[in-house]
N, C-alpha and C positions, 0 to 999 in steps of 0.2 A: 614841474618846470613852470616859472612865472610867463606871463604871456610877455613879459618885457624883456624875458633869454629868449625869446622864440624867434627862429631865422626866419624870413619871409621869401617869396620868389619876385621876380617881377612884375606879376601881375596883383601884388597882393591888394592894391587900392583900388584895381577894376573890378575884385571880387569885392570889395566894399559897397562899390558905386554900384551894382546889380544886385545887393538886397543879399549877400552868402552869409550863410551863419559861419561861423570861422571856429573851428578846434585846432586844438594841440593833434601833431600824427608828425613821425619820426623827427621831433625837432622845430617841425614846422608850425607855421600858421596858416590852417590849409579849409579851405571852403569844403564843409560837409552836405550841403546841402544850398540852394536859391528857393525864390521863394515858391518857385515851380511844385517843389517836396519830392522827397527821392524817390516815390512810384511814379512819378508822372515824369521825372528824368530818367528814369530807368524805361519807361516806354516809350519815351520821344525817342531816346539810343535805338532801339528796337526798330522803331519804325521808319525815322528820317536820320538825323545828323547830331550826335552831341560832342561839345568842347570840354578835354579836360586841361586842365592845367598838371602838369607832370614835370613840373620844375624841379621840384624835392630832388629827383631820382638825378644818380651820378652818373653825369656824360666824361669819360676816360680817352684820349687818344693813343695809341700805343707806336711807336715808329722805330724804324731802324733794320738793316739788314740783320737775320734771321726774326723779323718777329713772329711771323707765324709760327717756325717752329719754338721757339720759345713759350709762344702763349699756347700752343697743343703741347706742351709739356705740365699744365699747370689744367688742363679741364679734358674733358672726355670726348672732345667734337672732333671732325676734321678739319683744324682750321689750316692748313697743307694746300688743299684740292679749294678751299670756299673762292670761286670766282668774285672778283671786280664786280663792287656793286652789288653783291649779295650778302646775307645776313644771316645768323644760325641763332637757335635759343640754346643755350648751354647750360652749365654750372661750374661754380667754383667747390671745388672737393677739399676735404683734409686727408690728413693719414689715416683716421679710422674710418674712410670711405663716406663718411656724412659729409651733407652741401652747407657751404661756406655762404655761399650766395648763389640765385639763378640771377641769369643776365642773357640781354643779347650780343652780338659781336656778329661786326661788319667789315670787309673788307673794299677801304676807297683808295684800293690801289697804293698812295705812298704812306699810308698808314690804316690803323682798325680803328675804328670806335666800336665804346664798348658802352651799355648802357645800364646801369647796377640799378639794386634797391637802395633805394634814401637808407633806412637804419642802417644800413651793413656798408654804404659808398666810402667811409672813412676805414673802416677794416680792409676794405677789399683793393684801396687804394696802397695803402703799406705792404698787404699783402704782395702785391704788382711789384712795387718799386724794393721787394725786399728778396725775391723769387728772379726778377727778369733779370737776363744779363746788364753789366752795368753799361755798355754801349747802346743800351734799348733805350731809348727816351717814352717817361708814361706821367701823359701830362690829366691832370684834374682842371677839368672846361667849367671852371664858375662862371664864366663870362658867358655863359650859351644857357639859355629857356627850353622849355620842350615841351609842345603844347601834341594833345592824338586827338585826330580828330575821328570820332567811329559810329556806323552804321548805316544803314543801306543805301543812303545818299550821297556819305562822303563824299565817293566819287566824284557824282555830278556836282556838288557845289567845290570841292578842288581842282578839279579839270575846266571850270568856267574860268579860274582864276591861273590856275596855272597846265597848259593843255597837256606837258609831260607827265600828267600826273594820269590821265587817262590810259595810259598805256602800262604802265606799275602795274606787276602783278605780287603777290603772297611773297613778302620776304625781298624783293627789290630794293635797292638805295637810289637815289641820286641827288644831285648837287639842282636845286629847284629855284628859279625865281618864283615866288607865290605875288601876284601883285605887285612885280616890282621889287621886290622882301628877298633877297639872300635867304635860301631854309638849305639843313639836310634835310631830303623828308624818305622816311621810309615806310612801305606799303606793309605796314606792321599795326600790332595794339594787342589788349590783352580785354576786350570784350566777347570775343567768337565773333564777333562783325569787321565785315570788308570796312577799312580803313586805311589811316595813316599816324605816320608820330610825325613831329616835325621839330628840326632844332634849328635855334635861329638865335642870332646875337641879342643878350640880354636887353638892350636895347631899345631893341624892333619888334621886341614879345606883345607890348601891350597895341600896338598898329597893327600886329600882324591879328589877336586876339578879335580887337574890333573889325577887321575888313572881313574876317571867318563868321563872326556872329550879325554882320550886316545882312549874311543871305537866310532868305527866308526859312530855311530847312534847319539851320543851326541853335540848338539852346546851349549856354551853356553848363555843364555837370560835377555836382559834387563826388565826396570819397565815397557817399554813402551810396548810390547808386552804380559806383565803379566797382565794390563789393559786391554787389549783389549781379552783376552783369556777367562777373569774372565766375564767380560761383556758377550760378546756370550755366556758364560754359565749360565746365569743372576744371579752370585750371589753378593752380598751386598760386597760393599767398606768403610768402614767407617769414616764419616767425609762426605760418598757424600748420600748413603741411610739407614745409619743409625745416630745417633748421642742422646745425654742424649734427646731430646726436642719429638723422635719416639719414637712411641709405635711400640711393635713388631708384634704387631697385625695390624699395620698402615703398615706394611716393609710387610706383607704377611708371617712371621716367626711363625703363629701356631705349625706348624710343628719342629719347636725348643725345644717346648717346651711338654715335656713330657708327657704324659698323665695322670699318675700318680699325676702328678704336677697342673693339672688342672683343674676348679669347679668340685667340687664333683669326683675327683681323692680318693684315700688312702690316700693321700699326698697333697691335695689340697694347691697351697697359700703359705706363710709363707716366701717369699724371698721381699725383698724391691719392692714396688710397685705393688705387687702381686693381691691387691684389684680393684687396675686403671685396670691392665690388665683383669683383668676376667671380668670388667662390660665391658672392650672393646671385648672383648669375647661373650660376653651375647646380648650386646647393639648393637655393629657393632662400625664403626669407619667414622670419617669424610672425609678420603682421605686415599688410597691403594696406594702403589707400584707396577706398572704394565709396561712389556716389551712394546714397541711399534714398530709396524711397519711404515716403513717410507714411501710415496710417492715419489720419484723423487731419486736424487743422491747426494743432497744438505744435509753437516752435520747437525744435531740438538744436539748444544754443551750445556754443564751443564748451568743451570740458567736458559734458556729458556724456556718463559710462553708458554704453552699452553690456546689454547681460546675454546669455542664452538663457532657452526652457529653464535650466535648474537654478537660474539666478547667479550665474556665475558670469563676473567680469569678464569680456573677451574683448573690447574695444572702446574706443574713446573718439566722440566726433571732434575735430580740427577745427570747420567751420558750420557756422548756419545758421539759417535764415529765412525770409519769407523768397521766393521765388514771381515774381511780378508778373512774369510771360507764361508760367505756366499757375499761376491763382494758389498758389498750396505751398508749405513750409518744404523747404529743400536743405540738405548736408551732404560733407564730406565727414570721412572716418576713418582710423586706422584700427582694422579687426583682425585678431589671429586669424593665421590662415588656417590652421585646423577648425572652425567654425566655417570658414568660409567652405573650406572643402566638404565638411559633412552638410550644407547646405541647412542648416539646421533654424528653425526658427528663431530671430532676433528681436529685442527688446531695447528702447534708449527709457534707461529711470531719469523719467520729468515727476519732479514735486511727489516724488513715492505713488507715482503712478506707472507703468509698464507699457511703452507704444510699439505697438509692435512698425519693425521697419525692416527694408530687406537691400538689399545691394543691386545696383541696377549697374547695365554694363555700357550705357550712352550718358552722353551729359545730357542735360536736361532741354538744352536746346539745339540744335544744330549747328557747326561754325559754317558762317559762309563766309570765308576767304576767299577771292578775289584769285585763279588759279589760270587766268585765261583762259 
């Protein structure tokens, strides 16, 4: 793609004016890095407060009498029972039980917002408009920015500016003046750190960007350390450990999915692919998603087989990378489960060499969400 087809968000000339290297990533023209460099933004997130620009990603409104049950007919959550002002992480499924898309979805009372991944926001948008009843209105918000603002200070520099925010706990919505600034802001994000996301009229992105990066805890952060933040927290990228061909049960995403929503739930079933998932449920699955610990200092980058003792392919790492917070190369991977269950010693071949690695059952760092 020419950088001259590249869509840009509305911040893209203050990511100019602060020094960002700028890559191509879903379409966009999207800061990968400031002049900070992505370990030293990947430890400011850690410690104080980073800004990302999260424009890419597709804000959806959904409305109309039955929409709930309409959109719990199309993913695996409760979206029935999700109270006003709260928000669930889901997915979008097909018929052969693989995810379409993960996303969040909120409930603001006379309508949801839904919040997709950029590559997948134009599929997942037809898929809506082509699934809901035709009395459901499902509107695509290009006019709205969405800036997350994450880690340990969030808080305190959001709550100076807008005091409703101090009170937000894990998964909250609300309707926020941030400085005067109209936001949705939700007590959400996808580092493992107590934050926020915020949407706000395309607008008022770049005001609202500089009044956040006035305070002194705030740097702003590229792609390249929102990789690496999301990893140590081990959760799912999509396109590297999810994609239409995974089962969610194959991703280790049970926990996505509702309970109510699942065999012999109230609500059992009923969303596309819903019967693949529960005999993967019932049956087990052929291969898991699982963090790995690495031996030595040597990366274990995406694509890379994994082997057992006899040299025999049993897995394939997703993603990977260096690990900033804890000093050492860190991955995800999807391994038969029959290696995993004989516990057996594992191998990722880097450059026809053999590192031994083993599956750990924590991510690599803590999440602190914000839980009251």
């Amino acid at each position: 793609m020419s950088a001259d087809s590249l869509l840009t968000t509305p911040l893209c000339n203050l990511h100019r004016e602060q020094g960002a290297k700028m890559v191509p990533f879903a379409g966009y023209d999207m800061p990968v890095q400031y002049p900070l460099g992505v370990l030293k933004e990947h430890q400011h997130t850690r410690a104080a407060a980073g800004l990302f620009d999260v424009s890419h990603m597709g804000q959806i409104k959904v409305a109309g009498e039955g929409a709930a049950e309409a959109l719990e007919a199309l993913m695996p959550i409760d979206v029935i029972d999700l109270p006003v002002g709260r928000q669930r992480y889901s997915l979008l499924t097909n018929d052969a039980g693989g995810v379409m898309d993960d996303l969040m979805v909120a409930n603001c009372d006379e309508y949801f917002h839904l919040v997709v991944n950029a590559a997948c926001k134009t599929a997942d948008f037809a898929h809506l408009k082509a699934s809901l009843p035709s009395h459901i209105t499902c509107e695509m918000l290009d006019d709205r920015a969405l800036l997350a603002l994450q880690g340990p200070k969030a808080r305190e520099v959001l709550s100076r500016l807008a005091a409703a925010a101090a009170t937000m706990t894990f998964m909250d919505t609300a309707d926020v003046e941030v400085g005067g600034i109209p936001c949705w802001v939700s007590c959400s994000g996808y580092t493992g750190e107590d934050g926020y996301e915020l949407s706000v009229a395309a607008s008022q992105a770049e005001p609202l960007a500089k009044l956040l990066l006035a305070e002194a805890e705030v740097e702003f952060i590229g792609l390249g350390a929102r990789d690496s933040l999301r990893l140590e927290a081990g959760l799912c990228l999509y396109g590297h450990e999810l994609s239409e061909a995974i089962s969610p049960i194959s991703a280790n995403l049970l926990w996505a999915i509702s309970v109510v929503r699942r065999p012999n739930g109230a609500r059992a079933g009923g969303y596309p692919g819903s019967e693949v998932i529960a005999a993967d449920i019932d049956n087990g699955v052929s291969r898991k998603r699982v963090l790995l610990d690495i031996d030595g200092k040597a990366p274990v980058r995406d694509g890379c087989q994994l082997l057992d003792g006899s040299g025999a392919v049993v897995g394939e790492v997703c993603s990977g990378g260096f690990g900033p917070s804890v000093g050492k190369p860190i991955a995800m991977a999807y391994v038969d489960t029959a290696a995993l269950d004989a516990a057996e010693p594992l191998y990722a071949a880097v450059r026809n060499k053999k590192i031994p690695v083993s599956p750990r059952k924590k991510a690599y760092v803590a999440q602190r969400y914000y839980r009251g």
